[in-house]
MARPASE-845398 format. One record per atom (N, C-alpha, C, O): residue number from 1; atom name; x, y, z; residue in three letters. Coordinates in steps of 0.2 Angstrom, whole numbers, plus 5000, padded with zeros to 4 digits. Atoms other than C-alpha are relative to their C-alpha. Layout:
<rs>
   resi   name      x      y      z   resn
    NUM     CA      X      Y      Z    ALA
...
</rs>
This chain:
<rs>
   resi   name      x      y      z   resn
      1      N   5000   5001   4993    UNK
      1     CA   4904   5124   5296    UNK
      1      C   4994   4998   5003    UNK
      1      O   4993   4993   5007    UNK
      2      N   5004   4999   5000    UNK
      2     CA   4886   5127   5298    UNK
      2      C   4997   4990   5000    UNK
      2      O   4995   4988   5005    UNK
      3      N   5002   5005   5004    UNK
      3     CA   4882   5109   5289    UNK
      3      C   5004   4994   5004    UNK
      3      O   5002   4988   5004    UNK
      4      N   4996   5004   4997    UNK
      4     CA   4897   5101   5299    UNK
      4      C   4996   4996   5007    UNK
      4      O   4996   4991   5010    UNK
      5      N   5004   4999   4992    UNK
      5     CA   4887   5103   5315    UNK
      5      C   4991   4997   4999    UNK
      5      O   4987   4997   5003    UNK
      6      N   5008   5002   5002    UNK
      6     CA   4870   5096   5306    UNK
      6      C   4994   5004   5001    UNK
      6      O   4989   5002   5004    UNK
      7      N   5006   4994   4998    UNK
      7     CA   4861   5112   5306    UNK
      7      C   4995   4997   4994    UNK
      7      O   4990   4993   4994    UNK
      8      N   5003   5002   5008    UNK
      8     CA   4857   5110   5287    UNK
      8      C   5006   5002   4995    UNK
      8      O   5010   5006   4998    UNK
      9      N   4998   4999   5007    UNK
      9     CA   4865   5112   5270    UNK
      9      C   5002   5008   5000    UNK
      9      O   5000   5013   4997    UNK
     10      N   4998   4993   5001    UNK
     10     CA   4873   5129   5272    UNK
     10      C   4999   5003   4992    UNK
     10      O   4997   5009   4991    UNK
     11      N   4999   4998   5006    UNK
     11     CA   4874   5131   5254    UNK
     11      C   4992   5001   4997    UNK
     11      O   4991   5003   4991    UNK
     12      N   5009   5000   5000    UNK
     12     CA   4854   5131   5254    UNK
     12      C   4998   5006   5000    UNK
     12      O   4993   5008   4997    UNK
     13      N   5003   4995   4996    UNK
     13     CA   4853   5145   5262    UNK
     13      C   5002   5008   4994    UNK
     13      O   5002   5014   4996    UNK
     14      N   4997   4996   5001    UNK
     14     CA   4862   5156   5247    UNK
     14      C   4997   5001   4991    UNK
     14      O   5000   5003   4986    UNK
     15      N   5003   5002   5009    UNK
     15     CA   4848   5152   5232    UNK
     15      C   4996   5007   5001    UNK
     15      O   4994   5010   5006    UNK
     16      N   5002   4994   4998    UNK
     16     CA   4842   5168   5227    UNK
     16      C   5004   5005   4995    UNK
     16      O   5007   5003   4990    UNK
     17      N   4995   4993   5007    UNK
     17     CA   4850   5185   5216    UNK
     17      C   5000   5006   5005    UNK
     17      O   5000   5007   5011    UNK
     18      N   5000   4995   4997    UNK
     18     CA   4851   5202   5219    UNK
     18      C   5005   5002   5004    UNK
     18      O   5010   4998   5006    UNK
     19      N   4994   4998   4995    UNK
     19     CA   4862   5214   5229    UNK
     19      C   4999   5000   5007    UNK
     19      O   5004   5002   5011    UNK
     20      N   4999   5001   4993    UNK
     20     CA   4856   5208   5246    UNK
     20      C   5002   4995   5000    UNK
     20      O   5006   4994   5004    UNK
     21      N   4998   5007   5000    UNK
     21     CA   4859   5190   5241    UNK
     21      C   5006   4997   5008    UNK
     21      O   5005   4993   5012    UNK
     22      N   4995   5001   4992    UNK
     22     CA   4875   5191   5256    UNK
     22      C   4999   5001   5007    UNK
     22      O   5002   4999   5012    UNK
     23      N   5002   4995   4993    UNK
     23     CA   4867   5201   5267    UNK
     23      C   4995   4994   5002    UNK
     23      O   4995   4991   5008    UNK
     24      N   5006   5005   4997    UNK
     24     CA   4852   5189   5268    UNK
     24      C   5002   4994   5001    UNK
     24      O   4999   4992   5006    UNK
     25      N   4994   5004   4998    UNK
     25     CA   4865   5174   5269    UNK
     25      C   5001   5000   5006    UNK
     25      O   4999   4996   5010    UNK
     26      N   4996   4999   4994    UNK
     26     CA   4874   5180   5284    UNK
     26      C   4993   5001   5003    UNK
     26      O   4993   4998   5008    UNK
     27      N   5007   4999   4996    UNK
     27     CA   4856   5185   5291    UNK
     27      C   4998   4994   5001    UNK
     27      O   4997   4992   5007    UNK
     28      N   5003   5005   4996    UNK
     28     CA   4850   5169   5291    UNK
     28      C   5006   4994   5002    UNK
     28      O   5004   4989   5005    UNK
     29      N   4996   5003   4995    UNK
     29     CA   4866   5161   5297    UNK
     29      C   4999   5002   5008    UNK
     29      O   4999   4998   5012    UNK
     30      N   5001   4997   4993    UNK
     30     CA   4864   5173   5311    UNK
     30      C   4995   4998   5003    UNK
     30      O   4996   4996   5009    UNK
     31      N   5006   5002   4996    UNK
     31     CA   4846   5167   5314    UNK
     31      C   5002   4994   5002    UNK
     31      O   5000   4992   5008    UNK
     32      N   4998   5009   5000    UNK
     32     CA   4854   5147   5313    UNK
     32      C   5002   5001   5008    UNK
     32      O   4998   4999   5013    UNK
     33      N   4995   4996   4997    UNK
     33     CA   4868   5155   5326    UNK
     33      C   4994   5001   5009    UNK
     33      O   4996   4999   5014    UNK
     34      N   5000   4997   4996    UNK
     34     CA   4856   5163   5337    UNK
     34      C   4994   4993   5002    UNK
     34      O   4992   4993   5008    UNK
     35      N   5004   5003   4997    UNK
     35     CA   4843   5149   5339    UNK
     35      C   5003   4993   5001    UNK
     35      O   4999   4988   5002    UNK
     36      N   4994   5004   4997    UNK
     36     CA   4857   5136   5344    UNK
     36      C   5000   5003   5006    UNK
     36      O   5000   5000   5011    UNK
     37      N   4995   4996   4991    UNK
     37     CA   4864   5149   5358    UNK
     37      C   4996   5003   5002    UNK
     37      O   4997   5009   5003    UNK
     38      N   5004   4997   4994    UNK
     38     CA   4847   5153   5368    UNK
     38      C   4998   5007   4997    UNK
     38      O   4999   5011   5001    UNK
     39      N   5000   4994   5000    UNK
     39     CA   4844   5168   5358    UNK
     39      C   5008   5007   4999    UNK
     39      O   5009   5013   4996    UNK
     40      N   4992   4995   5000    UNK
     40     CA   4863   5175   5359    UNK
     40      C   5002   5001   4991    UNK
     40      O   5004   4996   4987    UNK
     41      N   4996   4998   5004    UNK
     41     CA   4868   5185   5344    UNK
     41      C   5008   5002   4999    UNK
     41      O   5012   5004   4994    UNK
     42      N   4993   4996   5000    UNK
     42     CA   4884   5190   5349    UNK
     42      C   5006   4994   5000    UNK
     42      O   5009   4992   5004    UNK
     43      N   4995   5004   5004    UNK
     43     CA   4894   5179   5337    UNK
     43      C   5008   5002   5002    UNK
     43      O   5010   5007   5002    UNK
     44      N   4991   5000   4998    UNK
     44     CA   4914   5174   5344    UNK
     44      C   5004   5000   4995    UNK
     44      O   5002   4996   4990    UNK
     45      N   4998   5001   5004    UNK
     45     CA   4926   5177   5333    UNK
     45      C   5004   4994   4997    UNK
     45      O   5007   4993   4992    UNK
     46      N   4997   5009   4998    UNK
     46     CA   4932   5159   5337    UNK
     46      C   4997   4997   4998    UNK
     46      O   5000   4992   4997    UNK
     47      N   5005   5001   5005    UNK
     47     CA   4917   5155   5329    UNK
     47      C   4998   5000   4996    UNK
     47      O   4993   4997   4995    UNK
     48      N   4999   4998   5007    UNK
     48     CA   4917   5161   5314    UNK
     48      C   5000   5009   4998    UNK
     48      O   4996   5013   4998    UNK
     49      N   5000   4994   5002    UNK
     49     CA   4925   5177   5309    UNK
     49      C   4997   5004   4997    UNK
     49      O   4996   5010   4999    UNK
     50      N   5005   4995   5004    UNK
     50     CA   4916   5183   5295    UNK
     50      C   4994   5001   5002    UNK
     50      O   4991   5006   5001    UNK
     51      N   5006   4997   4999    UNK
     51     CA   4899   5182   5303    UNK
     51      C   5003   5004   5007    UNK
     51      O   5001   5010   5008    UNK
     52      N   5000   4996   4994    UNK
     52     CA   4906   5188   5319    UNK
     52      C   5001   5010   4998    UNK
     52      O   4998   5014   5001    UNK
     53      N   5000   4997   5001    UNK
     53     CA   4912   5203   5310    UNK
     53      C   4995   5003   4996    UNK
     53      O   4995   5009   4996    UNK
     54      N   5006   4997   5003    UNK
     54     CA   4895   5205   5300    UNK
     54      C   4996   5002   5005    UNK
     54      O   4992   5007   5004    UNK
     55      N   5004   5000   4993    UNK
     55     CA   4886   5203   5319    UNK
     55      C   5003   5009   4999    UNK
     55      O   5000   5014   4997    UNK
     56      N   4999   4994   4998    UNK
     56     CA   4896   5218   5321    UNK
     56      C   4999   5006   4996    UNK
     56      O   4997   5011   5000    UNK
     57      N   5001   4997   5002    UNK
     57     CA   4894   5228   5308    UNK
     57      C   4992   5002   5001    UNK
     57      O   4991   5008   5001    UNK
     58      N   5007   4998   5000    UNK
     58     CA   4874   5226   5310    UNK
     58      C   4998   5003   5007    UNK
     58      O   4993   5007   5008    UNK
     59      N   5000   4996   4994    UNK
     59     CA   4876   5231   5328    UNK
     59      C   5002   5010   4999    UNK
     59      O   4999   5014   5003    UNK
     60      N   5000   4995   5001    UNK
     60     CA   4881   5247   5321    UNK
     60      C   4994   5003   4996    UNK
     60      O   4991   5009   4996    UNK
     61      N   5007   4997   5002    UNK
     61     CA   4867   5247   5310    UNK
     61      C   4994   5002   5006    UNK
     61      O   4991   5008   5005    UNK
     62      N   5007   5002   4996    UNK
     62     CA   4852   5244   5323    UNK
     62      C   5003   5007   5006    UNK
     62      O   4999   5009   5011    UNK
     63      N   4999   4995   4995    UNK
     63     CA   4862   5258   5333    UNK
     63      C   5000   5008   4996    UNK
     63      O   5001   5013   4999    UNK
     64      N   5003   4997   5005    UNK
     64     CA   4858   5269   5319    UNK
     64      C   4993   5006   5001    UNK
     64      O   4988   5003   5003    UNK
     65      N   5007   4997   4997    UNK
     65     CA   4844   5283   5323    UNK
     65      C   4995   4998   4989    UNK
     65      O   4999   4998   4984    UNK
     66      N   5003   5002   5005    UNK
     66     CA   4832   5278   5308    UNK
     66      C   5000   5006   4995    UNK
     66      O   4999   5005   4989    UNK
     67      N   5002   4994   5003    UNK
     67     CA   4831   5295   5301    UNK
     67      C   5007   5001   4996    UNK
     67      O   5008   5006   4992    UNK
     68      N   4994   5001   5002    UNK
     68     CA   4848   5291   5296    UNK
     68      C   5004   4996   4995    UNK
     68      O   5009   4996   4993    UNK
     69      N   5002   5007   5004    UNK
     69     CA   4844   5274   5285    UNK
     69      C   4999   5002   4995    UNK
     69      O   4995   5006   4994    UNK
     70      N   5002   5001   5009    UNK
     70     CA   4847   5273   5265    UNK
     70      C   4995   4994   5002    UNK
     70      O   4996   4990   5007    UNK
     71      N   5001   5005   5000    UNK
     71     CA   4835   5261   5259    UNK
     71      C   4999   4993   5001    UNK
     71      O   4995   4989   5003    UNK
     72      N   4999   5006   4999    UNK
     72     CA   4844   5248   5259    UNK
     72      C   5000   4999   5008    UNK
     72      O   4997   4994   5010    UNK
     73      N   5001   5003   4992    UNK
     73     CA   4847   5248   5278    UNK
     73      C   4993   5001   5004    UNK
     73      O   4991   4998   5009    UNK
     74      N   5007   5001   4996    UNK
     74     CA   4829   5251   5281    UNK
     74      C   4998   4992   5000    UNK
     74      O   4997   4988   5005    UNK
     75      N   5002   5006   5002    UNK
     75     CA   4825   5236   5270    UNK
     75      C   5002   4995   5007    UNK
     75      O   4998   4992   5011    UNK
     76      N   4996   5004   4996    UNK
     76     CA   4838   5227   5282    UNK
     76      C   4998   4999   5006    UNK
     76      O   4997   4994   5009    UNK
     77      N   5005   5002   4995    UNK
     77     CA   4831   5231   5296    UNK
     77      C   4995   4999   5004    UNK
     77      O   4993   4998   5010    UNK
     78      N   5008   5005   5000    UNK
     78     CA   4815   5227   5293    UNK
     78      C   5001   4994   5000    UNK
     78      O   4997   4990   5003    UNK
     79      N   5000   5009   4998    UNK
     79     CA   4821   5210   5292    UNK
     79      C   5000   4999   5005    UNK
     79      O   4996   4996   5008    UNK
     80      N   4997   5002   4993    UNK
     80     CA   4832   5211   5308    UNK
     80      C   4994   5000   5003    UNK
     80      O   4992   4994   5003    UNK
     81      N   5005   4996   4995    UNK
     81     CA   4815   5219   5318    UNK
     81      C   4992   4994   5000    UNK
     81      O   4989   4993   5005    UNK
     82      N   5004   5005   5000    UNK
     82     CA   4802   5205   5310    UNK
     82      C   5004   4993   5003    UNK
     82      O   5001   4989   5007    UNK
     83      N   4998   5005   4996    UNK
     83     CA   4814   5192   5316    UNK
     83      C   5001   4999   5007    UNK
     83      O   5002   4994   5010    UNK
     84      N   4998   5001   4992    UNK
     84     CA   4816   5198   5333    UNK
     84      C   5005   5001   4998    UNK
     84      O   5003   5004   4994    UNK
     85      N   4993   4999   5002    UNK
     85     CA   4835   5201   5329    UNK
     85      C   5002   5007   5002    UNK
     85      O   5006   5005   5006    UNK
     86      N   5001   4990   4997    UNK
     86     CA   4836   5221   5334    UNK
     86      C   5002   5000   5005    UNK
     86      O   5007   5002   5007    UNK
     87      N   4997   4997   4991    UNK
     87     CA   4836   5220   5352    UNK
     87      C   5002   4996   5000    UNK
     87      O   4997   4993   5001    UNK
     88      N   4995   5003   4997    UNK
     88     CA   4848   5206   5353    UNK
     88      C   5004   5003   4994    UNK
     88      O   5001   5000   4989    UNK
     89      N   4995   4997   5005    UNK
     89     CA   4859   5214   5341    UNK
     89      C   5001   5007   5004    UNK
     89      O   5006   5010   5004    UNK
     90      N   4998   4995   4995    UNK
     90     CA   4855   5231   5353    UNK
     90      C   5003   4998   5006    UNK
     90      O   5007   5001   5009    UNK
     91      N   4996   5001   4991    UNK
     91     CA   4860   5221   5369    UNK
     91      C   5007   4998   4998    UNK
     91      O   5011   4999   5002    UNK
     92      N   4993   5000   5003    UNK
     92     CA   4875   5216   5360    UNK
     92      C   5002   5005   4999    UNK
     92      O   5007   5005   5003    UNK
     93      N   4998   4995   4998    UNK
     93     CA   4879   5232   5357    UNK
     93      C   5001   5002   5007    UNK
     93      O   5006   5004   5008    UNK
     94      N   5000   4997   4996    UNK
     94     CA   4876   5238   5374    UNK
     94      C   5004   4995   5006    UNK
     94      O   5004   4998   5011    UNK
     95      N   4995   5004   4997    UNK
     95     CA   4887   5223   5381    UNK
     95      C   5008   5004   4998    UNK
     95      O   5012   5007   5002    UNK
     96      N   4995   4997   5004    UNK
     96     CA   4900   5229   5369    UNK
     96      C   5003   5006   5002    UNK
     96      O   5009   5007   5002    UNK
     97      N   5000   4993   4999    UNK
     97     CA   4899   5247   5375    UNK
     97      C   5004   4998   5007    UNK
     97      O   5010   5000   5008    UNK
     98      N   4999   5005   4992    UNK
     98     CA   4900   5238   5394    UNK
     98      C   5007   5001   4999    UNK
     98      O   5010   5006   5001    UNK
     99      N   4993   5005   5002    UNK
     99     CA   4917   5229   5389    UNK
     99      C   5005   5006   4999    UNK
     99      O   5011   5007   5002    UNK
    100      N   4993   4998   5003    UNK
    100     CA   4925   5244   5379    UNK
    100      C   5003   5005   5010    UNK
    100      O   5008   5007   5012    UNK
    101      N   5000   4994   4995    UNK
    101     CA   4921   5256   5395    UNK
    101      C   5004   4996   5006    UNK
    101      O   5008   5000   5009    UNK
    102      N   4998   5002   4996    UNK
    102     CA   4926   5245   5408    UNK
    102      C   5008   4998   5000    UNK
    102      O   5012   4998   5005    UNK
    103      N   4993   5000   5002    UNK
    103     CA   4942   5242   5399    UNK
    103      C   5005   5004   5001    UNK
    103      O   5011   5003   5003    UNK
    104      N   4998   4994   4998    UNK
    104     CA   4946   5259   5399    UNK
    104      C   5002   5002   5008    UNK
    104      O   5006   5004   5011    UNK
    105      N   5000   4999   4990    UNK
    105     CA   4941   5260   5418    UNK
    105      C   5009   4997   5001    UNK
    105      O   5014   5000   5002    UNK
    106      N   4995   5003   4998    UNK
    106     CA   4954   5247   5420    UNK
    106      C   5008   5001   4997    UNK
    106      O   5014   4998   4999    UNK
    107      N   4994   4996   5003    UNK
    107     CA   4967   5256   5408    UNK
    107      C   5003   5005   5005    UNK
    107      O   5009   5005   5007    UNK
    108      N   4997   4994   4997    UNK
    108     CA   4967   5272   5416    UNK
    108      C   5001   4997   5011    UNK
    108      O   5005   5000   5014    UNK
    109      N   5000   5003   4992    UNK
    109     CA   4967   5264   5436    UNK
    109      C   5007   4996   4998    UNK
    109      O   5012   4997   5002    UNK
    110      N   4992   5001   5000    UNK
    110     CA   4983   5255   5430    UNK
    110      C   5007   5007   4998    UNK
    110      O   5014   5006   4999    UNK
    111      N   4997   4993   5000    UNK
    111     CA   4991   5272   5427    UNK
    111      C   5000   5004   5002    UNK
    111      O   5003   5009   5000    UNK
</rs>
């Protein structure tokens, strides 16, 4: 999809081994993603589901108290954190939160 749009070579981005090999993939799809749209991490799922649901899941990461981090999610968010990726993947979460609560507002008020 990436390659359609003349980013680059999506399949470029997946040279490499290892058990992060996907995670660092989807990481740097996300980087592609987020320096197209002004910075915005908060991948649509109309835009591609699998990253949207990876955005997501890393949203739970970065909401993580650190004392709380296997290895591997430290490693991880040592990546997100040298990229700058953390706080827009926190204001995403804090968008998200926004959204679920406001929902509910408007649940319980039609009831």
């Amino acid at each position: 999809r990436l390659s359609a749009l003349n980013f680059m070579n999506a399949k470029s981005l997946c040279k490499g081994g290892g058990p992060d090999k996907d995670w660092r993939s989807m990481a740097k799809l996300l980087e592609l993603y987020r320096d197209k749209h002004g910075g915005e991490c908060a991948v649509p799922a109309a835009y591609d589901r699998k990253l949207h649901e990876w955005v997501l899941a890393q949203v739970e990461l970065v909401s993580l108290p650190n004392r709380h981090l296997n290895n591997d999610e430290e490693r991880r968010m040592h990546y997100l954190r040298k990229r700058d990726m953390d706080t827009s993947l926190r204001s995403t979460a804090a968008r998200n939160t926004q959204k679920e609560n406001n929902g509910a507002t408007e649940h319980s008020n039609a009831i």
